[in-house]
Biopython code that builds the backbone (N, CA, C, O; Angstrom):
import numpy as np
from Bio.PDB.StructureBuilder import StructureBuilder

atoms = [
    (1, "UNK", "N", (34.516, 3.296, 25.591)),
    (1, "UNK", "CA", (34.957, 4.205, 24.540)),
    (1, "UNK", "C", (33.777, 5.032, 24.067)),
    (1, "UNK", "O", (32.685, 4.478, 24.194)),
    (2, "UNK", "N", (33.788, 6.459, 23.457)),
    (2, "UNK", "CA", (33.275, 7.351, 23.010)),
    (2, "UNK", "C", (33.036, 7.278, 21.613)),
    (2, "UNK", "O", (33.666, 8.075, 20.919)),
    (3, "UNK", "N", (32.192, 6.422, 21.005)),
    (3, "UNK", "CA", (32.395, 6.345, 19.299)),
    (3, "UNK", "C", (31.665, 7.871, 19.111)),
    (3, "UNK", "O", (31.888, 8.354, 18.001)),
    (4, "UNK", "N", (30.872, 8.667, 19.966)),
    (4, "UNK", "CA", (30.621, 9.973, 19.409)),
    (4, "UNK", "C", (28.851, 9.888, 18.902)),
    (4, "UNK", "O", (28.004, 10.626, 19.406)),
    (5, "UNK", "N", (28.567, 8.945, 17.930)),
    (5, "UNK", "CA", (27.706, 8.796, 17.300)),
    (5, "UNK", "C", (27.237, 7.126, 17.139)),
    (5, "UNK", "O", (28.066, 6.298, 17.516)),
    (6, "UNK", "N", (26.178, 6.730, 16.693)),
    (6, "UNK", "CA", (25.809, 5.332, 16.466)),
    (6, "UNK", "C", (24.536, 5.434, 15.160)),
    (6, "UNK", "O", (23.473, 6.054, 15.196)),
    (7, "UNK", "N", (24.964, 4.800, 14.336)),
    (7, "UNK", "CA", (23.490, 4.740, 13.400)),
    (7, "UNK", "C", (23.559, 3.062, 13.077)),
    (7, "UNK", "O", (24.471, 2.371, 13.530)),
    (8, "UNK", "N", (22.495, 2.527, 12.255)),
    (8, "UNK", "CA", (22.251, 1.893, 11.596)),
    (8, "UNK", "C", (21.976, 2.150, 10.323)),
    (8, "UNK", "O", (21.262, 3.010, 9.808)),
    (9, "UNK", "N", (23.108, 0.677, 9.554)),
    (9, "UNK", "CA", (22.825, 0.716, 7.728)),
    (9, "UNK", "C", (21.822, 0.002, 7.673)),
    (9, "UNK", "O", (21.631, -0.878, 8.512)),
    (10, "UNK", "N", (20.867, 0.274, 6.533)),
    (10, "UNK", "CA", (20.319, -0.894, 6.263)),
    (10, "UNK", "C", (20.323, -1.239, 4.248)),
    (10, "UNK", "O", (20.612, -0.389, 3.405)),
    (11, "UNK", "N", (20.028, -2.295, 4.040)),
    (11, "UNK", "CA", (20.105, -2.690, 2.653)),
    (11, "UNK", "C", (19.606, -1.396, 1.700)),
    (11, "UNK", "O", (20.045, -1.015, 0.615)),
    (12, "UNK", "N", (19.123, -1.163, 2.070)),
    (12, "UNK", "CA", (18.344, 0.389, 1.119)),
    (12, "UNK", "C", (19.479, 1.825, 1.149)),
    (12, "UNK", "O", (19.895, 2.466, 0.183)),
    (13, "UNK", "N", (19.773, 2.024, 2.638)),
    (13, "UNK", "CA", (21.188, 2.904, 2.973)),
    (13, "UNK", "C", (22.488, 2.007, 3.104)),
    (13, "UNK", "O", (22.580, 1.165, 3.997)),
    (14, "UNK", "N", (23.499, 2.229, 2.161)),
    (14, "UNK", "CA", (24.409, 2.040, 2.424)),
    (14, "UNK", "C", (25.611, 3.001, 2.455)),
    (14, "UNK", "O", (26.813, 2.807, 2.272)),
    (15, "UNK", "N", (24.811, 4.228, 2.782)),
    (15, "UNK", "CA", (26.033, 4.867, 3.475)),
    (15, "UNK", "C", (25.183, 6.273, 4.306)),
    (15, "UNK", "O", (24.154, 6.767, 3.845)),
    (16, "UNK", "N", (25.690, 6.635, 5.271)),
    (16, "UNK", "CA", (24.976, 7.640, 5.902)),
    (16, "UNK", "C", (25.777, 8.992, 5.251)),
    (16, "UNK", "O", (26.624, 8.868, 4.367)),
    (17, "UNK", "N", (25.401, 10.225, 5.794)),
    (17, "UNK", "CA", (25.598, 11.138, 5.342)),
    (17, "UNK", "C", (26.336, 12.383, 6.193)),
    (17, "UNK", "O", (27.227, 13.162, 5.856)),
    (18, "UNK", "N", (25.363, 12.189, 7.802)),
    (18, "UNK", "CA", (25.849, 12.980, 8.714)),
    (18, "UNK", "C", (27.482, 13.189, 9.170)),
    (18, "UNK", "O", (28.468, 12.453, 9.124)),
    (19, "UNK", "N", (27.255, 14.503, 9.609)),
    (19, "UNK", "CA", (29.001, 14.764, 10.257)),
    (19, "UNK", "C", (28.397, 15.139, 11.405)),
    (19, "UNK", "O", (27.750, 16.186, 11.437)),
    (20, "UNK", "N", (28.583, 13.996, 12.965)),
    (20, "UNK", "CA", (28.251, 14.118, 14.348)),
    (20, "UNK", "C", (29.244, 13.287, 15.026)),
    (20, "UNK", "O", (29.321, 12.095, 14.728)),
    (21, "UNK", "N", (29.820, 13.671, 15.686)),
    (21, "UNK", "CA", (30.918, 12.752, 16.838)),
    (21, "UNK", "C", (31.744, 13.358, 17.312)),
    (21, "UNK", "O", (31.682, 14.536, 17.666)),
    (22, "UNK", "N", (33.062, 12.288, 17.420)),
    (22, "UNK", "CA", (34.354, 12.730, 17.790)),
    (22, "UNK", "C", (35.433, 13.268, 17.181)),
    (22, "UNK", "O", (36.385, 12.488, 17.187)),
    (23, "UNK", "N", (35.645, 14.301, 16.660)),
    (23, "UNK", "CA", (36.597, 13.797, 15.867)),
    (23, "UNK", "C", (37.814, 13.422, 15.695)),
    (23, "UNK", "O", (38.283, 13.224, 14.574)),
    (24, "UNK", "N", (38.543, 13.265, 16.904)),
    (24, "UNK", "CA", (40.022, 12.295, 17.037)),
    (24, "UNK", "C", (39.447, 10.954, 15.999)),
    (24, "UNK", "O", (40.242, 10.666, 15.105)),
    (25, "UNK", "N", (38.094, 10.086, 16.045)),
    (25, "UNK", "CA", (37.909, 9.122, 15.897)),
    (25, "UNK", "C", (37.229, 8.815, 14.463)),
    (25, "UNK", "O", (36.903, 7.790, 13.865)),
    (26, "UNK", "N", (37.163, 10.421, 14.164)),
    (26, "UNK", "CA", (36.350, 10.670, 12.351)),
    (26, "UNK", "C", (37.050, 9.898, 11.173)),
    (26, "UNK", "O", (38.124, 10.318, 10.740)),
    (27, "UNK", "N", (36.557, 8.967, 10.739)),
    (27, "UNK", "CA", (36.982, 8.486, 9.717)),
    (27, "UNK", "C", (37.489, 9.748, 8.548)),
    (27, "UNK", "O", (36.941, 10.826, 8.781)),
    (28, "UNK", "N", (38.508, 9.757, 7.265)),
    (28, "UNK", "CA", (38.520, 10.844, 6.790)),
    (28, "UNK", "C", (36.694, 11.053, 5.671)),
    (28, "UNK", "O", (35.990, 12.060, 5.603)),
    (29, "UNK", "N", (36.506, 9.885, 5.090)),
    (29, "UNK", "CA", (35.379, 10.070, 4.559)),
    (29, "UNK", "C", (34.137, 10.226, 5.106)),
    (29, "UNK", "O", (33.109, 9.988, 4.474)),
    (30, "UNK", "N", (34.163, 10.681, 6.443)),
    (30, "UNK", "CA", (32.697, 10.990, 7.362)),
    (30, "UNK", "C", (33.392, 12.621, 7.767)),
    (30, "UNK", "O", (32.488, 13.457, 7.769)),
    (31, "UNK", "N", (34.485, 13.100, 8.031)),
    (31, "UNK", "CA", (34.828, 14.853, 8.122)),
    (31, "UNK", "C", (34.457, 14.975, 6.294)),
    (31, "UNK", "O", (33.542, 15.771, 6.083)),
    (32, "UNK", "N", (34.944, 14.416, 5.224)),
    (32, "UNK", "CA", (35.065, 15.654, 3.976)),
    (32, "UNK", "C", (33.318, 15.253, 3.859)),
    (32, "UNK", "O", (32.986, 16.111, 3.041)),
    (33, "UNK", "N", (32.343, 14.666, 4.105)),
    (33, "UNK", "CA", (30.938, 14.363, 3.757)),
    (33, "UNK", "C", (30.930, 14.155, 2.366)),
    (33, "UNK", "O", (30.435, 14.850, 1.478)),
    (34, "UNK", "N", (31.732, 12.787, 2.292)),
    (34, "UNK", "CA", (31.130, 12.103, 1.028)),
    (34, "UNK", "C", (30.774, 11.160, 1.221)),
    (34, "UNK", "O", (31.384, 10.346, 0.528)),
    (35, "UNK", "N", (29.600, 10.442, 2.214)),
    (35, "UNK", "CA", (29.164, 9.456, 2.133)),
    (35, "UNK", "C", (29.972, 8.686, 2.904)),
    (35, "UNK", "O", (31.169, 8.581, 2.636)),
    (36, "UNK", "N", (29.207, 7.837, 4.319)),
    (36, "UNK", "CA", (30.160, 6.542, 4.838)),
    (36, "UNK", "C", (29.554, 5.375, 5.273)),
    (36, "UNK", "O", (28.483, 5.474, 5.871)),
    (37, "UNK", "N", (30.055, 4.269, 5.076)),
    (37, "UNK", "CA", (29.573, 3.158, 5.602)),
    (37, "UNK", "C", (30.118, 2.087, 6.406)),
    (37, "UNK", "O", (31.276, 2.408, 6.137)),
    (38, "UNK", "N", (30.265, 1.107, 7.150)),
    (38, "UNK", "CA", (30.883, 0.589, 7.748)),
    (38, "UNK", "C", (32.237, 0.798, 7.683)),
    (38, "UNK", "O", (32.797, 1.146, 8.723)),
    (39, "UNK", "N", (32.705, 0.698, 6.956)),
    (39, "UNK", "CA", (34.216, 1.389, 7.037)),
    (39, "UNK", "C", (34.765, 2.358, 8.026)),
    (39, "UNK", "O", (35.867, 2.172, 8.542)),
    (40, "UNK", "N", (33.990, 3.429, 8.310)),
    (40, "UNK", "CA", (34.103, 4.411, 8.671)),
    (40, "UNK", "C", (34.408, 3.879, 10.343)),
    (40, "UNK", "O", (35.316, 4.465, 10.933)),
    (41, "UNK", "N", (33.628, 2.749, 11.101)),
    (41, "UNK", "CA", (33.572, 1.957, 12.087)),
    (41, "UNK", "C", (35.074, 1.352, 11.875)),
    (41, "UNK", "O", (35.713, 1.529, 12.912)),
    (42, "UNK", "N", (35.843, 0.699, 10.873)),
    (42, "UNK", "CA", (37.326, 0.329, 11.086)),
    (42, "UNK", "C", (38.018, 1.241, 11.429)),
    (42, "UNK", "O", (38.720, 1.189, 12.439)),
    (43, "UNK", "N", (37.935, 2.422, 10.518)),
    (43, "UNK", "CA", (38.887, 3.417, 10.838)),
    (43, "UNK", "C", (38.945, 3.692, 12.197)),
    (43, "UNK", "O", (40.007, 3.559, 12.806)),
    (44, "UNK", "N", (37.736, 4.128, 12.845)),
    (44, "UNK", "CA", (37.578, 3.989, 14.729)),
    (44, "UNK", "C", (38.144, 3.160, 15.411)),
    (44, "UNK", "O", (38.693, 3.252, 16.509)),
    (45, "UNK", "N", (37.932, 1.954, 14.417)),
    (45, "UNK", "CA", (38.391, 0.913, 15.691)),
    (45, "UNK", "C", (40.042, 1.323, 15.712)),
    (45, "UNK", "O", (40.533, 1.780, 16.744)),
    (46, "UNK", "N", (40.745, 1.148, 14.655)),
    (46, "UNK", "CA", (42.167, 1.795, 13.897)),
    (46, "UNK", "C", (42.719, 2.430, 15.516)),
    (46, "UNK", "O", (43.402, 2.004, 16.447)),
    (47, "UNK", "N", (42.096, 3.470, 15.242)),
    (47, "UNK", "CA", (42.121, 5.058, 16.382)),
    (47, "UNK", "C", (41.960, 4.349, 17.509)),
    (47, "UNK", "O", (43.108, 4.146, 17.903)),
    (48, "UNK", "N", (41.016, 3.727, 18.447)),
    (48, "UNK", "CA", (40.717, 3.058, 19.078)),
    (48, "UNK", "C", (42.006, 2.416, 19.779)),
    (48, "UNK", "O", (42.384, 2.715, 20.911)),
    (49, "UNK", "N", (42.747, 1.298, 18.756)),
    (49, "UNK", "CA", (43.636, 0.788, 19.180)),
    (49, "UNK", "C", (45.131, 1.142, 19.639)),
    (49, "UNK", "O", (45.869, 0.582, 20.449)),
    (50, "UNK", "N", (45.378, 2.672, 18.544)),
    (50, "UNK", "CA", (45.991, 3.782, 19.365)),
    (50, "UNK", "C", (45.567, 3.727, 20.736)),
    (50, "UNK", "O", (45.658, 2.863, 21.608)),
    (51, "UNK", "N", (45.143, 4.727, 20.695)),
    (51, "UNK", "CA", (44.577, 5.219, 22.168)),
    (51, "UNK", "C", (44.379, 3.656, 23.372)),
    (51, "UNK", "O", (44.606, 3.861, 24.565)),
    (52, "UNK", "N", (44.118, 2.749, 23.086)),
    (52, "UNK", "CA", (44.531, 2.029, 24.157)),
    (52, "UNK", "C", (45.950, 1.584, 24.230)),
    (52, "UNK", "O", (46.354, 1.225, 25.336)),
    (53, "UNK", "N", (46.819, 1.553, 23.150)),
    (53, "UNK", "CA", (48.071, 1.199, 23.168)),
    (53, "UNK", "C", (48.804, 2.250, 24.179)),
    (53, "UNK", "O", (49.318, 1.903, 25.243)),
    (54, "UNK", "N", (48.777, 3.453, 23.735)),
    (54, "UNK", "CA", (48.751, 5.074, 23.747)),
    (54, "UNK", "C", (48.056, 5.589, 25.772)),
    (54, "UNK", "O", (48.499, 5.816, 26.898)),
    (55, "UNK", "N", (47.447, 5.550, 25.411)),
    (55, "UNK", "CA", (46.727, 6.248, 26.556)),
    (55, "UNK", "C", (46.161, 7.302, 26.129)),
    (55, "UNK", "O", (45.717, 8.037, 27.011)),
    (56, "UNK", "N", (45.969, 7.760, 24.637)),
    (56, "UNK", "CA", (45.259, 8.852, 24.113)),
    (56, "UNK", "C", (45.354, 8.476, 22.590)),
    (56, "UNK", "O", (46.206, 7.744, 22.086)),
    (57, "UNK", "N", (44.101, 9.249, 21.819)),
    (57, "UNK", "CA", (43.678, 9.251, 20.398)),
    (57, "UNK", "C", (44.977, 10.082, 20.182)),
    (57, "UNK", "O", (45.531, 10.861, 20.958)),
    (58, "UNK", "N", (45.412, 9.591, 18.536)),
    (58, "UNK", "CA", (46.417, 10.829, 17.889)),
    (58, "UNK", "C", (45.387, 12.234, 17.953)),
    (58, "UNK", "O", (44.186, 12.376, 18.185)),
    (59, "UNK", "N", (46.407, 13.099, 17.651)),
    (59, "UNK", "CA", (45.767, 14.360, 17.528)),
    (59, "UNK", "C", (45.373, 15.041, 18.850)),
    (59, "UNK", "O", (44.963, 16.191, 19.005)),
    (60, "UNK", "N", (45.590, 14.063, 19.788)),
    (60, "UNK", "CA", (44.494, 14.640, 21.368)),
    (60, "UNK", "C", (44.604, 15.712, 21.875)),
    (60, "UNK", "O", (43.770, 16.258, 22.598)),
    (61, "UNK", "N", (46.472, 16.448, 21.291)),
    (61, "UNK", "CA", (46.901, 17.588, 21.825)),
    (61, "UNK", "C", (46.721, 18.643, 21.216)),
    (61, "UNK", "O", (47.137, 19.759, 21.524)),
    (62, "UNK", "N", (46.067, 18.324, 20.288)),
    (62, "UNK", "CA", (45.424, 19.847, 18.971)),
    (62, "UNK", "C", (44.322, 20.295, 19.159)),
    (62, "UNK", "O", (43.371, 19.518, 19.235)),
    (63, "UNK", "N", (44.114, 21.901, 19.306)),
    (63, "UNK", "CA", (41.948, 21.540, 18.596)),
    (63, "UNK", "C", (41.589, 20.677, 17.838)),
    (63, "UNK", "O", (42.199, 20.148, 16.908)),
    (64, "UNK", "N", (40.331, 20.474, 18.317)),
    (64, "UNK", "CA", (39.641, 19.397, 17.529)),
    (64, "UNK", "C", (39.298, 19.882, 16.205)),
    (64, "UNK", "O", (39.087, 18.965, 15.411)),
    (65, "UNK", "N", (39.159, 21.259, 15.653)),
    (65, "UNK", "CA", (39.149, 21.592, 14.207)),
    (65, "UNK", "C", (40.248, 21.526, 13.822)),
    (65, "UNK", "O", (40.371, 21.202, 12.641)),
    (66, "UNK", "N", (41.355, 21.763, 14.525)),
    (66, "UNK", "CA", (42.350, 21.561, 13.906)),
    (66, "UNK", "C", (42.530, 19.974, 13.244)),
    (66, "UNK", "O", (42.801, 19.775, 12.060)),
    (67, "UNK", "N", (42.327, 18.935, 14.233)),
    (67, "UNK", "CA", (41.880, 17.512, 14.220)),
    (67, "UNK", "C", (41.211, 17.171, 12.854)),
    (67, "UNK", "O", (41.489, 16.115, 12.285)),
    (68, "UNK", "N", (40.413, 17.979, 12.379)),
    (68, "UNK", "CA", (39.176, 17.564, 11.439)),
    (68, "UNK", "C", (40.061, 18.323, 10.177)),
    (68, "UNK", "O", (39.394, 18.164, 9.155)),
    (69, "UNK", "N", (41.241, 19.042, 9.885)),
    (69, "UNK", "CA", (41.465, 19.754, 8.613)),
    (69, "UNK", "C", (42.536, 18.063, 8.578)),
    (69, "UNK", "O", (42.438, 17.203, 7.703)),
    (70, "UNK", "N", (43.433, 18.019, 9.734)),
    (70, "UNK", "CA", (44.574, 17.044, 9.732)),
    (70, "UNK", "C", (44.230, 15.826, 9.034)),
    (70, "UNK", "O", (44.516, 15.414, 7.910)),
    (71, "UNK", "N", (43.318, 15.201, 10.297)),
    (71, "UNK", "CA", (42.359, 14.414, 9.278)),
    (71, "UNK", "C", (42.445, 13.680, 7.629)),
    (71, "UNK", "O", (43.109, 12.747, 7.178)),
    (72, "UNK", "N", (41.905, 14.174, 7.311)),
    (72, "UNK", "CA", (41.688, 13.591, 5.847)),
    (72, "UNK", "C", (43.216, 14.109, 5.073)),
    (72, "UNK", "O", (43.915, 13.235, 4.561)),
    (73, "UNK", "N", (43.559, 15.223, 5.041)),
    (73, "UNK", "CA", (44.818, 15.521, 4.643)),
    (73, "UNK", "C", (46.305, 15.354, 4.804)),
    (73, "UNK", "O", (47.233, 15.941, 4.246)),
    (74, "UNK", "N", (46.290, 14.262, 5.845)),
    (74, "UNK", "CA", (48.252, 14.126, 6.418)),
    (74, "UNK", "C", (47.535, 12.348, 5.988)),
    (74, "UNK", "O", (46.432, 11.826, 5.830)),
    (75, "UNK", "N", (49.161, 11.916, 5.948)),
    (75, "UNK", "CA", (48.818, 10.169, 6.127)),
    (75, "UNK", "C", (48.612, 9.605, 7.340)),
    (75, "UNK", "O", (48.940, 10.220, 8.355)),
    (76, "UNK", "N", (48.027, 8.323, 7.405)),
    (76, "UNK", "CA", (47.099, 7.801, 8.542)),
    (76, "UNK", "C", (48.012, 7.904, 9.539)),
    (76, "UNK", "O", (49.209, 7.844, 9.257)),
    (77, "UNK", "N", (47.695, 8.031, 10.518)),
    (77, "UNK", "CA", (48.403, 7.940, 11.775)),
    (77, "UNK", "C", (48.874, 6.659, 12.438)),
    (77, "UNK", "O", (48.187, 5.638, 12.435)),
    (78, "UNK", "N", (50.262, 6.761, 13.101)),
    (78, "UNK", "CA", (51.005, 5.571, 13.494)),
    (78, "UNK", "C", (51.288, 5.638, 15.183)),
    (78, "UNK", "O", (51.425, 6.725, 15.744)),
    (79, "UNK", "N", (51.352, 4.458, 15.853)),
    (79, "UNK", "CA", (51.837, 4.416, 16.763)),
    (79, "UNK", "C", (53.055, 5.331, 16.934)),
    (79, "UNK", "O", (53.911, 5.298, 16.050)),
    (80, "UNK", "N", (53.229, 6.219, 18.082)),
    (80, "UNK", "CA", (54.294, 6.950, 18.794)),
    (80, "UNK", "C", (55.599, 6.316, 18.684)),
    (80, "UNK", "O", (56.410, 6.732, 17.856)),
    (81, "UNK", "N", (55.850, 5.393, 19.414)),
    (81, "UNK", "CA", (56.623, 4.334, 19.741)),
    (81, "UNK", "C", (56.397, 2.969, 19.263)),
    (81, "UNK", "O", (56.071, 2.095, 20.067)),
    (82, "UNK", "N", (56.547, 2.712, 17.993)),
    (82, "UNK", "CA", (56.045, 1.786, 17.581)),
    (82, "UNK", "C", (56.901, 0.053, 17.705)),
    (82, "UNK", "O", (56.480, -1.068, 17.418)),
    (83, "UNK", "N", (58.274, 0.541, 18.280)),
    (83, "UNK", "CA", (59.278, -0.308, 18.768)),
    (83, "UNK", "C", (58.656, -1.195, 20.006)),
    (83, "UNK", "O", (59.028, -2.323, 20.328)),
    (84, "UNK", "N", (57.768, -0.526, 20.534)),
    (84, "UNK", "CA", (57.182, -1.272, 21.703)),
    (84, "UNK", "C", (55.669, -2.109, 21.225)),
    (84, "UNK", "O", (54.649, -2.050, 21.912)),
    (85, "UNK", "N", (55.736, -2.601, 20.391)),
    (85, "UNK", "CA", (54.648, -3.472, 19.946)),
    (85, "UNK", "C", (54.733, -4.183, 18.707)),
    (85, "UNK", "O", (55.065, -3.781, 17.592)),
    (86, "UNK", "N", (54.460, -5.039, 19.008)),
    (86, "UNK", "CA", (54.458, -6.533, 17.325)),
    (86, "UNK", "C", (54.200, -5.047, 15.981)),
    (86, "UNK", "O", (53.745, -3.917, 15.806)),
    (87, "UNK", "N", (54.869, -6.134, 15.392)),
    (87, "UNK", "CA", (54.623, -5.965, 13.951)),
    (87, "UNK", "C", (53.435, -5.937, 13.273)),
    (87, "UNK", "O", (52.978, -5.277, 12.340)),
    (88, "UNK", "N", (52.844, -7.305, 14.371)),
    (88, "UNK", "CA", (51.432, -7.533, 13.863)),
    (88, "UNK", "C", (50.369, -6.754, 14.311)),
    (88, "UNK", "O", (49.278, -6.772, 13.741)),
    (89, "UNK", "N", (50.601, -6.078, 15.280)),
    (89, "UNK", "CA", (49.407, -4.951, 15.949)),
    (89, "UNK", "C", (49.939, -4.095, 14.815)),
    (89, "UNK", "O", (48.963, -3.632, 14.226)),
    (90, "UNK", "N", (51.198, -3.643, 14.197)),
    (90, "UNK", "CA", (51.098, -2.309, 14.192)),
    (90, "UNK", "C", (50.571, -2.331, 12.660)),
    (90, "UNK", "O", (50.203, -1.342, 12.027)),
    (91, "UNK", "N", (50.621, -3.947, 12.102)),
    (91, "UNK", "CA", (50.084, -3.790, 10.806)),
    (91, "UNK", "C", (48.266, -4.382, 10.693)),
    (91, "UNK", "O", (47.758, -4.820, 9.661)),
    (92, "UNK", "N", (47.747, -4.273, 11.677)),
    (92, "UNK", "CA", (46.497, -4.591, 11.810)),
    (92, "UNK", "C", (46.067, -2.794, 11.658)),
    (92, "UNK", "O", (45.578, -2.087, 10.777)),
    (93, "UNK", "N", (46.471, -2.632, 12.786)),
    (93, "UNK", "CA", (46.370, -0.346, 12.984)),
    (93, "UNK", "C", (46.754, -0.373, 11.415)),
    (93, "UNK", "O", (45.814, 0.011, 10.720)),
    (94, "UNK", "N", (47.538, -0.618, 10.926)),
    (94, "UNK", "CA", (47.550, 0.075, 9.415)),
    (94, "UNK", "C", (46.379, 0.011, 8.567)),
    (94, "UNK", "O", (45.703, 0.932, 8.108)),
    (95, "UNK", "N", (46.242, -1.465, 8.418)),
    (95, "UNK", "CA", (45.094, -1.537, 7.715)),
    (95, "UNK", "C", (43.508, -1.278, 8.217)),
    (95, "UNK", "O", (42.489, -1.323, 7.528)),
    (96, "UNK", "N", (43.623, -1.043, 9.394)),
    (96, "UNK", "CA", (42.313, -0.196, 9.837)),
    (96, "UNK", "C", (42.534, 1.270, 9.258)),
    (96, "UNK", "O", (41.551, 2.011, 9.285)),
    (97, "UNK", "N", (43.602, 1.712, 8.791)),
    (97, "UNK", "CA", (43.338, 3.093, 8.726)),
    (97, "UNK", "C", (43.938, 3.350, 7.303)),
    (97, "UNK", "O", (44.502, 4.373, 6.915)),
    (98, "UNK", "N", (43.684, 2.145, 6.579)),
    (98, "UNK", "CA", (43.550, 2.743, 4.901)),
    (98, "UNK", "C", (43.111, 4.256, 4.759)),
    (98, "UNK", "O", (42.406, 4.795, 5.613)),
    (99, "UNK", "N", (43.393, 4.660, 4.060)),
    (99, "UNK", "CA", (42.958, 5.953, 3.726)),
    (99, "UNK", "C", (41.703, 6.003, 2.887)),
    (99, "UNK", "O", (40.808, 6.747, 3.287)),
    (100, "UNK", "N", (41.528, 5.364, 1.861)),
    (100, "UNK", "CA", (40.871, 5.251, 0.474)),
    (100, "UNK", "C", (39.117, 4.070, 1.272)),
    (100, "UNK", "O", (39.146, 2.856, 1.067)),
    (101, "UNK", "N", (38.504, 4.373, 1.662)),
    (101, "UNK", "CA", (37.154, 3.485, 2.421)),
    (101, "UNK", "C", (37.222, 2.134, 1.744)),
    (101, "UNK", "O", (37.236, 1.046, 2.320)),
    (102, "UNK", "N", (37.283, 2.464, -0.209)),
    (102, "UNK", "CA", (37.049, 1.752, -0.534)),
    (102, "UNK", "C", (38.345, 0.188, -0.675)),
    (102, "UNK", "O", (38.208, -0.880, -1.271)),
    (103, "UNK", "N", (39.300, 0.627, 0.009)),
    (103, "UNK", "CA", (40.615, -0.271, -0.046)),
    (103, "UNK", "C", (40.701, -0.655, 1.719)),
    (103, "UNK", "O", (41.683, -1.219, 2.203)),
    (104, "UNK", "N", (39.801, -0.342, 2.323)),
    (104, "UNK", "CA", (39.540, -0.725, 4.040)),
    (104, "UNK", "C", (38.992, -1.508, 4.120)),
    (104, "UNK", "O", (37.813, -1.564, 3.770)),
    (105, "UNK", "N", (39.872, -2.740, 4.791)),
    (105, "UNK", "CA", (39.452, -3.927, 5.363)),
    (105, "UNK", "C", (37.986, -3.766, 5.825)),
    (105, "UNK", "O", (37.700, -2.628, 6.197)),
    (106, "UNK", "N", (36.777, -4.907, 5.880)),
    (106, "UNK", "CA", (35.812, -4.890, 6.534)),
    (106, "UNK", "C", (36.285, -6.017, 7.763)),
    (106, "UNK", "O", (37.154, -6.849, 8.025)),
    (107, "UNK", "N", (35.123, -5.431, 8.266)),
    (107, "UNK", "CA", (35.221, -6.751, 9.845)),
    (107, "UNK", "C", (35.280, -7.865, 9.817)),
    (107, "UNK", "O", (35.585, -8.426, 10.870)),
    (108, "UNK", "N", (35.076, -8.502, 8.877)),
    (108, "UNK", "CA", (34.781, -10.087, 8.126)),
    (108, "UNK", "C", (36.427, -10.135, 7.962)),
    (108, "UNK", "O", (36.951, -11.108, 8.504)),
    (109, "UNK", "N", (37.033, -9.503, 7.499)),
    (109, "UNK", "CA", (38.335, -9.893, 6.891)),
    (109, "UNK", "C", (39.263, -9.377, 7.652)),
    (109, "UNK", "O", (40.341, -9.846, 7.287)),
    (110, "UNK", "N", (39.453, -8.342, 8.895)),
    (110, "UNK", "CA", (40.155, -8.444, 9.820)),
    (110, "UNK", "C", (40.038, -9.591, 10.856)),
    (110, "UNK", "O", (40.993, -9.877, 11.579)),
    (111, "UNK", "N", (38.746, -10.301, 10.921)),
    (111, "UNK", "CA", (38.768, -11.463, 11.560)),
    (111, "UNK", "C", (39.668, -12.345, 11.029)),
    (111, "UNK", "O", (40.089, -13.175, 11.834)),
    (112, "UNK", "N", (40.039, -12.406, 10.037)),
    (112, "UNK", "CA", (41.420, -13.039, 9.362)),
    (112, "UNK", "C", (42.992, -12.979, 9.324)),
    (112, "UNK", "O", (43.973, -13.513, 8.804)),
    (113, "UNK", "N", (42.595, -11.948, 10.240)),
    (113, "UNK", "CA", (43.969, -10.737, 10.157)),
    (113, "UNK", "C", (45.105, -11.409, 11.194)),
    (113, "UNK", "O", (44.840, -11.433, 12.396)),
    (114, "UNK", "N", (46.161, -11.861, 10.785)),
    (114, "UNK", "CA", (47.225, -12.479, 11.931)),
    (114, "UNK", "C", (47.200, -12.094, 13.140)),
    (114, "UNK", "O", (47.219, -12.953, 14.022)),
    (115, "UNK", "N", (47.146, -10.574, 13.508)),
    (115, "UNK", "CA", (46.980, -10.194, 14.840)),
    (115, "UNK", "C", (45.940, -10.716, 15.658)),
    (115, "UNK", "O", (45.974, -10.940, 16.868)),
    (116, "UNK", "N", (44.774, -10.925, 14.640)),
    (116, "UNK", "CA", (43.546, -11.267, 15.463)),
    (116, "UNK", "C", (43.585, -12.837, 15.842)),
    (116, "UNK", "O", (43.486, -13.453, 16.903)),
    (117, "UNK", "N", (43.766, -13.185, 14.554)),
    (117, "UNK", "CA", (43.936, -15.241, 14.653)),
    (117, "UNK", "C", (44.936, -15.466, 15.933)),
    (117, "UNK", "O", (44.538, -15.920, 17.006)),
    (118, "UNK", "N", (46.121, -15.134, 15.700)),
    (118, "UNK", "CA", (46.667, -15.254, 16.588)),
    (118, "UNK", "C", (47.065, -14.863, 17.856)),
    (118, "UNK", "O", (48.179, -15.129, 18.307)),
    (119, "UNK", "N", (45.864, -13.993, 18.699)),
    (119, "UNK", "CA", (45.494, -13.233, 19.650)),
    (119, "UNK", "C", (45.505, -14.265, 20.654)),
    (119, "UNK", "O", (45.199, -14.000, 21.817)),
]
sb = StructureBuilder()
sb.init_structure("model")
sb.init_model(0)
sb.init_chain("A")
sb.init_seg("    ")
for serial, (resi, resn, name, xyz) in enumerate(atoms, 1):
    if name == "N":
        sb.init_residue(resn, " ", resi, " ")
    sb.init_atom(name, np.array(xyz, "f"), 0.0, 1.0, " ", f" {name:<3s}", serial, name[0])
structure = sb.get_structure()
């Protein structure tokens, strides 16, 4: 996979600033540049799990600026066909793609997540 970009947080930064990547895979709070931090990595993974369900990121058939206005402004994006997959994938994808950073699962606590336990 193409995450676009890679940084490191550290205790002093906890949130980067830059707008560099993909953006099928842009978290919405890394396109409007207010600050992102790990979070921004769920939302990807979120997208991520589209696109392997999928065979493509939402948005894949738009410009990619177009991609980056959609983005932060429509609600999170859902499986196509969502009849063809658990409940529990499709509510793991949900909560990877909170809208609000600060109401997004971290990685610690999707490790908790039914889809995953029971993988």
């Amino acid at each position: 996979a193409d995450f676009g970009v890679a940084g490191q947080l550290t205790d002093a930064m906890s949130k980067r600033n830059t707008v560099i990547g993909t953006p099928f895979w842009m978290a919405p709070e890394v396109i409007q540049e207010v600050g992102y931090g790990t979070g921004a990595d769920i939302w990807s993974l979120g997208i991520t799990c589209i696109e392997m369900a999928e065979g493509r990121p939402p948005y894949y058939n738009i410009h990619p600026m177009r991609a980056i206005f959609m983005i932060p402004t429509k609600p999170p994006p859902t499986l196509e066909n969502a009849a063809r997959f658990s409940g529990r994938f499709q509510q793991f994808i949900a909560r990877c793609l909170t809208k609000n950073p600060a109401e997004r699962p971290t990685a610690e606590m999707l490790l908790s997540d039914p889809y995953i336990v029971n993988a």
